[in-house]
C-alpha positions as CSV (number, residue, x, y, z in Angstrom):
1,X,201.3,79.0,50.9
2,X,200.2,78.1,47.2
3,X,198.6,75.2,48.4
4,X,194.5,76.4,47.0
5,X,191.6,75.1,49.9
6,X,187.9,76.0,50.1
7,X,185.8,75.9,53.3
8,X,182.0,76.9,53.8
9,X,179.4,78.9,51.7
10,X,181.7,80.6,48.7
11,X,180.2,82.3,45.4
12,X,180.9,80.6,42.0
13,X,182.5,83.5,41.0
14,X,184.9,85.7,42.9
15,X,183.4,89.8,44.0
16,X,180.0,89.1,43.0
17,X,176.7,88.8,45.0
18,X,176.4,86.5,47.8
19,X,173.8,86.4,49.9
20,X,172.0,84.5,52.7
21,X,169.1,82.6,53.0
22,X,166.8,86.1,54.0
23,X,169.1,88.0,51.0
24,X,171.1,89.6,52.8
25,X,174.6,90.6,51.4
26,X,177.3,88.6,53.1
27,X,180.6,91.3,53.4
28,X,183.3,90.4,51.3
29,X,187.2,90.4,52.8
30,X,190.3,90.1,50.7
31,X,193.3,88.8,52.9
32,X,196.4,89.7,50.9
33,X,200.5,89.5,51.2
34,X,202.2,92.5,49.6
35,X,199.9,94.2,48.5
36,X,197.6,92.3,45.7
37,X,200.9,90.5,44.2
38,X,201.0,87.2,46.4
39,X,199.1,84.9,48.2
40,X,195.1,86.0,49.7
41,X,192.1,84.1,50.4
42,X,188.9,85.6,50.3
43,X,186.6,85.4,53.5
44,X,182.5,86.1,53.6
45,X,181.7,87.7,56.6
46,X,177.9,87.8,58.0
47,X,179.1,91.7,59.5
48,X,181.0,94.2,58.0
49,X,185.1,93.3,59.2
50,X,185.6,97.0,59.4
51,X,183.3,97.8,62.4
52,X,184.6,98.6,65.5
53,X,183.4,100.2,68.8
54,X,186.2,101.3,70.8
55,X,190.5,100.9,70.8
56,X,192.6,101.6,73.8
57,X,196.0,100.3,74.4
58,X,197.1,97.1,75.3
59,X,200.3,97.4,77.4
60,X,202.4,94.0,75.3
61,X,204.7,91.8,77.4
62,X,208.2,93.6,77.9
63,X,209.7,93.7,74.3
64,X,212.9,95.4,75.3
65,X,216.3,93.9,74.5
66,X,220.3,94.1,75.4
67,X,223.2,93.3,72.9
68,X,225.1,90.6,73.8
69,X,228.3,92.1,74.8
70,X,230.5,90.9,75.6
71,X,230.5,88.2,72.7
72,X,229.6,85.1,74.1
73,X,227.6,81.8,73.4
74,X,224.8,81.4,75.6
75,X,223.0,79.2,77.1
76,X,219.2,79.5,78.3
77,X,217.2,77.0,80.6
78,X,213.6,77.9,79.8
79,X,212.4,75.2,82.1
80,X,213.0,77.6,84.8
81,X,211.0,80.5,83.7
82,X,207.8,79.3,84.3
83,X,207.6,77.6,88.0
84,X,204.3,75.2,88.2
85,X,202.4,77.6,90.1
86,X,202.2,80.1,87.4
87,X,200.4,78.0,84.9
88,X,196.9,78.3,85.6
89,X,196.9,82.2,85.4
90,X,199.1,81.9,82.3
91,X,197.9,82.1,78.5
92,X,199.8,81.5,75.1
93,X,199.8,85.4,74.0
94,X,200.0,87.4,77.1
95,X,202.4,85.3,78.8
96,X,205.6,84.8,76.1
97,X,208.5,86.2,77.8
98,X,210.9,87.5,74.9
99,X,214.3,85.4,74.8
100,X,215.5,87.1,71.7
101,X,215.4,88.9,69.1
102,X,216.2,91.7,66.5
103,X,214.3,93.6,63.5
104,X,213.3,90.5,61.8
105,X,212.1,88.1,64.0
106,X,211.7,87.6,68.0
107,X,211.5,84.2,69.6
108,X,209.7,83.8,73.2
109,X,208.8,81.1,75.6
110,X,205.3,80.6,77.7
111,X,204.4,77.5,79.9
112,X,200.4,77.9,80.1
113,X,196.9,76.4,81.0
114,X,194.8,79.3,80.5
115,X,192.6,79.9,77.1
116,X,193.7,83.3,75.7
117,X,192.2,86.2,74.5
118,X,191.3,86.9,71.0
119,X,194.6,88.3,69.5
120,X,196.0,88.8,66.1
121,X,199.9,89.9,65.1
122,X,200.2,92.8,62.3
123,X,203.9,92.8,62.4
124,X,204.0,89.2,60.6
125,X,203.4,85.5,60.2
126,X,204.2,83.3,63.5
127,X,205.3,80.1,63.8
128,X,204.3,78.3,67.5
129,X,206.3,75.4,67.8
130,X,204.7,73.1,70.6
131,X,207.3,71.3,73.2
132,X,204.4,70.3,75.2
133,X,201.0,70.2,75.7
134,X,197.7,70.6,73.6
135,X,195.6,72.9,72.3
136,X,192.8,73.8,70.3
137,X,193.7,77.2,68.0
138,X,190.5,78.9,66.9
139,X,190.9,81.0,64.1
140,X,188.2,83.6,61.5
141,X,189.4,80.8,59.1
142,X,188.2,77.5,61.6
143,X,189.9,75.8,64.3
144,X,193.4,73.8,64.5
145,X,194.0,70.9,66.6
146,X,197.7,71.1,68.0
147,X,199.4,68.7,69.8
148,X,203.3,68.0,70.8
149,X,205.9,68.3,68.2
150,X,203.4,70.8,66.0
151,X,203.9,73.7,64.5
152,X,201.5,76.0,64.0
153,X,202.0,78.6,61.0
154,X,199.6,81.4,61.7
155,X,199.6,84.3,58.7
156,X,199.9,88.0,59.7
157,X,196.7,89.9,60.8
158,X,194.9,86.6,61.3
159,X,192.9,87.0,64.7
160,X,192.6,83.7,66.6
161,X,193.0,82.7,70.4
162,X,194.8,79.6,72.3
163,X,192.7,77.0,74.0
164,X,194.9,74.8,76.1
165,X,193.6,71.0,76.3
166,X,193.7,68.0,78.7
167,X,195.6,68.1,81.9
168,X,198.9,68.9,80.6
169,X,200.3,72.6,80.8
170,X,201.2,74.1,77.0
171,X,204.9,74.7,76.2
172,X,204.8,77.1,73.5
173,X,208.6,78.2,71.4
174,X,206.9,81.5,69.9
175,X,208.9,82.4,66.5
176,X,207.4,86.2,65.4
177,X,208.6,87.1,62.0
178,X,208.6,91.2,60.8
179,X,207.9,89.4,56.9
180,X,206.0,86.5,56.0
181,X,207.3,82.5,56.5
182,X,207.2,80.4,53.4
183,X,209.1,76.9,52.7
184,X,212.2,77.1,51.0
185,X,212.1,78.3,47.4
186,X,214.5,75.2,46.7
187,X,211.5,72.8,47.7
188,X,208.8,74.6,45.5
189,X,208.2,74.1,41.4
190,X,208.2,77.4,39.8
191,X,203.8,77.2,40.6
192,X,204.7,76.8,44.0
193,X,204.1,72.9,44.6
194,X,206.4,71.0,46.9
195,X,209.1,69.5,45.1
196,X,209.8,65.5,45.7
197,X,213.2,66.6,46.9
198,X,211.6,68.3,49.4
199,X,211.6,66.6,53.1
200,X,207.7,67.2,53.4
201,X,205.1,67.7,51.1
202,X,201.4,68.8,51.3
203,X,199.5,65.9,52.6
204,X,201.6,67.1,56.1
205,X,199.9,70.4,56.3
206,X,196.8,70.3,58.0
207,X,194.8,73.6,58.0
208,X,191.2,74.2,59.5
209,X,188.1,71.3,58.1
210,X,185.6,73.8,59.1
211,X,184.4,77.6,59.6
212,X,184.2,78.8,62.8
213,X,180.7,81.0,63.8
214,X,180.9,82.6,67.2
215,X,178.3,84.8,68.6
216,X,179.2,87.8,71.4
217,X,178.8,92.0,71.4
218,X,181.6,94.1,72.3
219,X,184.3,91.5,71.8
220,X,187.9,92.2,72.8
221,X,190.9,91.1,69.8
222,X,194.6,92.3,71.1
223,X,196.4,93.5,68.0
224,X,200.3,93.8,68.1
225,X,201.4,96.4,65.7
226,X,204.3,98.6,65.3
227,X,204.9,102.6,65.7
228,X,208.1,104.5,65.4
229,X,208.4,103.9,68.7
230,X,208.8,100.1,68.4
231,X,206.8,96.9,69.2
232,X,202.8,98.3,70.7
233,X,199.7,97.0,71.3
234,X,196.0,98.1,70.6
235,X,192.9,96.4,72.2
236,X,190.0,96.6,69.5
237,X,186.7,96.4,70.5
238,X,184.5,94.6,67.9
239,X,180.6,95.2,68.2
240,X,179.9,91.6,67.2
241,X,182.4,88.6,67.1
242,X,185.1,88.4,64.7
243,X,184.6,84.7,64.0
244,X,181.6,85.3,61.5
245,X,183.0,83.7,58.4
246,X,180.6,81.6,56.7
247,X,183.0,80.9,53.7
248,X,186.7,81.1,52.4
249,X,188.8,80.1,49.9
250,X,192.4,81.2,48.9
251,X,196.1,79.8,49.7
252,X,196.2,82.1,52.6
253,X,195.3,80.5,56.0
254,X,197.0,79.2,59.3
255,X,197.7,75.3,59.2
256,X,199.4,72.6,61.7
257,X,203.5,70.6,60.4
258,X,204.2,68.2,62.8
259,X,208.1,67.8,63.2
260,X,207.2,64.1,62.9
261,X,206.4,64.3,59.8
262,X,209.6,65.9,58.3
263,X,211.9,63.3,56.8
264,X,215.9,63.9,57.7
265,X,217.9,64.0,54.6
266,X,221.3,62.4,55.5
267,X,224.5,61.1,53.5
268,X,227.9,59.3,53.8
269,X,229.6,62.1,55.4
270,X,228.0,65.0,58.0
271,X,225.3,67.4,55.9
272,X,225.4,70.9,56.4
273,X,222.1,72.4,58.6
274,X,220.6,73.4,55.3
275,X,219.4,70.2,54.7
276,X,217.1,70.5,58.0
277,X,215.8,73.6,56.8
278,X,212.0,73.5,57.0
279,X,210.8,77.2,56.5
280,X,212.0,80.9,55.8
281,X,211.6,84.7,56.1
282,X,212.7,87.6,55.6
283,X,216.3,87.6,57.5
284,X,216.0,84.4,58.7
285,X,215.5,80.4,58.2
286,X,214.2,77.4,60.9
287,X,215.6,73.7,60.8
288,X,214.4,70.7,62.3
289,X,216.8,68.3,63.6
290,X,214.9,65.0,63.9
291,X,215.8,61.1,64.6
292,X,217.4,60.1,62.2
293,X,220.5,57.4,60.5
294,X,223.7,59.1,60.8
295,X,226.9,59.8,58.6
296,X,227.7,55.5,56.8
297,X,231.3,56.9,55.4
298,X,233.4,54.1,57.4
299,X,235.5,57.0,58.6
300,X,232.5,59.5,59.3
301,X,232.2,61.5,62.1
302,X,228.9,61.6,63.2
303,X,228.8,65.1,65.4
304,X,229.1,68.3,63.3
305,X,232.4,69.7,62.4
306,X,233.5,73.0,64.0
307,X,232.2,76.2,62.2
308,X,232.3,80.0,62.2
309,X,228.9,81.5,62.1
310,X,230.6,84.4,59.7
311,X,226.7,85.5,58.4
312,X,224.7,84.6,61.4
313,X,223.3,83.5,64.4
314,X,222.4,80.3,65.6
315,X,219.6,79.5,68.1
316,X,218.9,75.8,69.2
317,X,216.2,74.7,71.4
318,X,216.4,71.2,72.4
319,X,212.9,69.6,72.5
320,X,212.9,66.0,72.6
321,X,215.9,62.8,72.9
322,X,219.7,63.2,73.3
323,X,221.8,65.8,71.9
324,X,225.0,64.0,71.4
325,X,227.3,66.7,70.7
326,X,226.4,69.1,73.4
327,X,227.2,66.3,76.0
328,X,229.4,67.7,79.2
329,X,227.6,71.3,78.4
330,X,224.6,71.0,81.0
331,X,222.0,72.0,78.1
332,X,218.7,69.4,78.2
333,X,215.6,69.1,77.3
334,X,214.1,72.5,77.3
335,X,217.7,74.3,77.1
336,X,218.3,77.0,74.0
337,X,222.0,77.4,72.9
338,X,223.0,80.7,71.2
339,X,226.0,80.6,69.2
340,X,226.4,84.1,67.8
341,X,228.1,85.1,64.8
342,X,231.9,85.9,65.1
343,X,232.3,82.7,67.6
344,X,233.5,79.1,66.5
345,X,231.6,76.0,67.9
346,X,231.0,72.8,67.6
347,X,230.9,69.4,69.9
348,X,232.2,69.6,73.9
349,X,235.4,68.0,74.8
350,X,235.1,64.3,74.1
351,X,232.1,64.5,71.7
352,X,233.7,63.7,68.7
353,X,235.2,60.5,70.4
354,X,231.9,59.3,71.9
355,X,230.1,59.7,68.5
356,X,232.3,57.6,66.6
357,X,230.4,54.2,65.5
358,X,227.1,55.8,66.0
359,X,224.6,54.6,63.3
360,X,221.8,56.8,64.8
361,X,220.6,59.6,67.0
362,X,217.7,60.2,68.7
363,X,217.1,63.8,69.0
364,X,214.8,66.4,68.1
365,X,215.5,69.9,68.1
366,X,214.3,73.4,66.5
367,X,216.7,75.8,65.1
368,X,216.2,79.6,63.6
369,X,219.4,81.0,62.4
370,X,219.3,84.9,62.0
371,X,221.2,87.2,59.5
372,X,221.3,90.4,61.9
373,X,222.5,90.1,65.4
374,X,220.1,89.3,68.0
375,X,219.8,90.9,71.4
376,X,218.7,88.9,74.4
377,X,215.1,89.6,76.0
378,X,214.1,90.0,79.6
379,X,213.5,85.9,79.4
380,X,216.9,85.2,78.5
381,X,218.5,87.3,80.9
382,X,216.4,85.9,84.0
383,X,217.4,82.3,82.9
384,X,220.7,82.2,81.5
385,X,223.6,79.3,82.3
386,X,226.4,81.5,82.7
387,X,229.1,78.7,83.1
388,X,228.4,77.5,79.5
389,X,230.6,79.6,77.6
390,X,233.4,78.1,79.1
391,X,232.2,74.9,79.0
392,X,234.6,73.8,75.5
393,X,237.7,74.8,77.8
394,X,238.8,71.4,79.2
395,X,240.0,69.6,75.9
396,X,241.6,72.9,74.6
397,X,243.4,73.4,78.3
398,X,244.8,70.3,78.9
C-alpha cells in the first residue's frame, strides 16, 4: 500500500535518536515486504519488540483439506455452521472453520461474539470481509472500526485482536493469502497512486487515526507460521504488551474498504468479472459484485454468459440482495458457490429468460478466483448442498 501516513511521536529524520520525555531511547522497528525492496513503515516502541518470555504451541483450527474429486461444483451453506448457541464462546481467530483452500490462499467462516486473543498471521496479508456484525480491530499500529460490508486488510506479521460490538454476532469471510494483497497493478500509476479508472481510490481506505498504548506483563499473541510440516501455530509470551507504539509512519499498515464504496463499472453488453476485481495476490484475485445498472445493449442479456474456468477456480459468497442468475439453485444469502476449473457454468434453467429487460440488480457478493486447485476444508465438507451440482439439469433434460 503506497499510500504514505504518519501517526504519533516520529523523529524528523528516519534511524536516529528518539527519546522520551525522561531520555530514554524509544526501540526502533522496521516492518518490511520482501525483504527491504517494497513497502515498510517504521514503528517506535517504548520496549524492545524482540523480548519474549516463553513460546509453546498453539494447536491452530483444523487446516486439513480433501481434493475435490470427483469434479463437481459445489455448493456451501455457511449459515449452518455456526448454530446460535455457539456464538458467545466463539472469537474471530480461533473459531474460522477452513472452507477452502490450497498453497496460496485459504478462505474460512466464523459466526462470533467473543473478543479474541492477541494474534498475528506470518504466512501473509488477510483480508476479513464482514457479512455481519461489528467490531473494533485493535492493532500495534491503532484501532479499526469495522462494520457490515468492510473489509479489513491486515499486513502479514501484524499482531492485533477482534473486539466484537453491539448486540449483533460477527460474520467474518476470512481470506489468508501465502503472499501479500495489493490492488490491481492496472489501477495504480507507475508511483503507485490509484488511477481515475480505477473503481475506488484512496479517500475509501480508512486506516487507524491513532496509536494504540496498552499496559499488561506476560501477554499472550497467537502466531500462525508455517513448518515443513504445513500450517502451525506458536503462542508467544510477551513480558510487556505488544501495543507499545508511540509512533509510525510508512505505507505499511492494516486499513478498513467498504464494498459500498466500490463503484461497478458496467457497459452496453455483459463485462467480464475483471472489471469487479478489487484486490490481488500471489495466485489469486477478489471481485466485488455490487448493485449496480445492468447491460443497456437493447438486445443485452443481463446474466453472465456460460464460461469454462480453463485457468481457475471460482468461489462466490453471496452476502447481501438477489442473485439473479443462480435462481432455482437453492444458494442465498450466506451460500458460497465453487465452480472449479475444468467445469462450464453459468445461469440455472430459465435465468437467462427471467433477466431479460432487467435495467438493474441488486446484489452484492464477494468472489476470489484461484489459479491452483483448491481442496475443501473440514467447514465445507460439514455444510455442503449436495443436490446443487445437478441443479442446471432440467433445461438441458427436457
Amino acid at each position: 500500500m503506497a499510500y504514505y501516513r504518519q501517526l504519533g511521536n516520529v523523529p524528523p529524520k528516519r534511524h536516529t535518536r528518539h527519546r522520551d520525555d525522561s531520555g530514554r531511547l524509544y526501540y526502533e522497528e522496521l516492518m518490511g515486504e520482501e525483504g527491504f525492496s517494497s513497502d515498510s513503515s517504521l514503528l517506535y516502541h517504548r520496549g524492545i519488540p524482540s523480548a519474549i518470555s516463553g513460546a509453546d504451541v498453539w494447536e491452530v483450527p483444523d487446516q486439513t483439506t480433501t481434493p475435490n474429486h470427483p469434479l463437481t461444483p459445489r455448493h456451501l451453506t455457511l449459515h449452518t455452521l455456526f448454530p446460535a448457541g455457539t456464538w458467545a464462546e466463539t472469537d474471530v481467530v480461533t473459531g474460522r472453520r477452513l472452507l477452502l483452500g490450497n498453497s496460496d490462499v485459504r478462505i474460512s467462516y466464523v459466526v462470533a461474539a467473543k473478543e479474541s486473543p492477541l494474534y498475528r498471521n506470518a504466512l501473509g496479508d488477510e483480508i476479513v470481509y464482514l457479512e455481519s456484525g461489528a467490531a473494533r480491530v485493535e492493532t500495534v499500529f491503532g484501532a479499526l472500526a469495522a462494520r457490515r460490508g468492510d473489509y479489513v486488510v491486515i499486513p502479514a506479521s501484524t499482531t492485533h485482536r477482534w473486539i466484537p460490538q453491539g448486540d449483533e454476532p460477527l460474520r467474518a469471510y476470512a481470506i489468508e493469502s501465502s503472499s501479500h494483497i495489493v490492488p490491481p497493478k492496472r489501477y495504480l500509476s507507475r508511483f503507485g497512486q490509484l488511477l481515475e479508472n480505477a473503481p475506488y481510490c484512496e479517500r475509501d481506505l480508512h486506516g487507524p487515526r491513532d496509536v494504540l498504548l496498552a499496559e499488561g506483563d506476560e501477554v499472550e499473541v497467537l502466531v500462525k507460521h508455517r513448518t515443513s510440516r504445513g500450517i502451525v501455530g506458536t503462542r508467544m509470551v510477551y513480558p510487556r504488551h505488544p501495543f507499545d507504539v508511540v509512533g509510525w509512519d510508512g505505507c505499511l499498515y492494516p486499513y478498513t474498504f467498504s464494498i459500498d464504496d466500490f463503484e461497478p463499472i458496467t457497459g452496453r453488453v455483459h463485462q467480464p468479472p475483471p472489471v469487479h476485481q478489487v484486490f490481488e495476490g500471489t495466485g489469486f484475485v477478489v471481485c466485488n459484485f455490487v448493485p449496480r445498472k445492468v447491460d443497456y445493449h437493447p438486445l443485452a442479456v443481463p446474466v453472465p454468459y456460460y464460461h469454462s474456468n480453463v485457468d481457475s477456480d471460482e468461489v462466490m459468497f453471496y452476502c447481501g440482495g438477489n442473485y439473479e442468475a443462480r435462481k432455482g439453485s437453492g444458494i442465498a444469502l450466506g451460500s458460497v458457490s465453487v465452480h472449479p476449473g475444468g467445469h462450464a457454468h453459468g445461469p440455472q434453467p430459465g435465468g437467462m429468460e427471467r433477466s431479460l429487460g432487467l435495467e438493474s440488480v441488486e446484489e452484492t457478493a464477494v468472489m476470489v478466483d484461484t489459479f491452483a486447485p483448491l481442496e475443501l476444508g473440514e467447514g465445507a465438507l460439514a455444510c455442503e448442498d449436495p443436490e446443487y451440482a445437478w441443479s442446471w439439469l432440467g433445461e438441458a433434460s427436457a
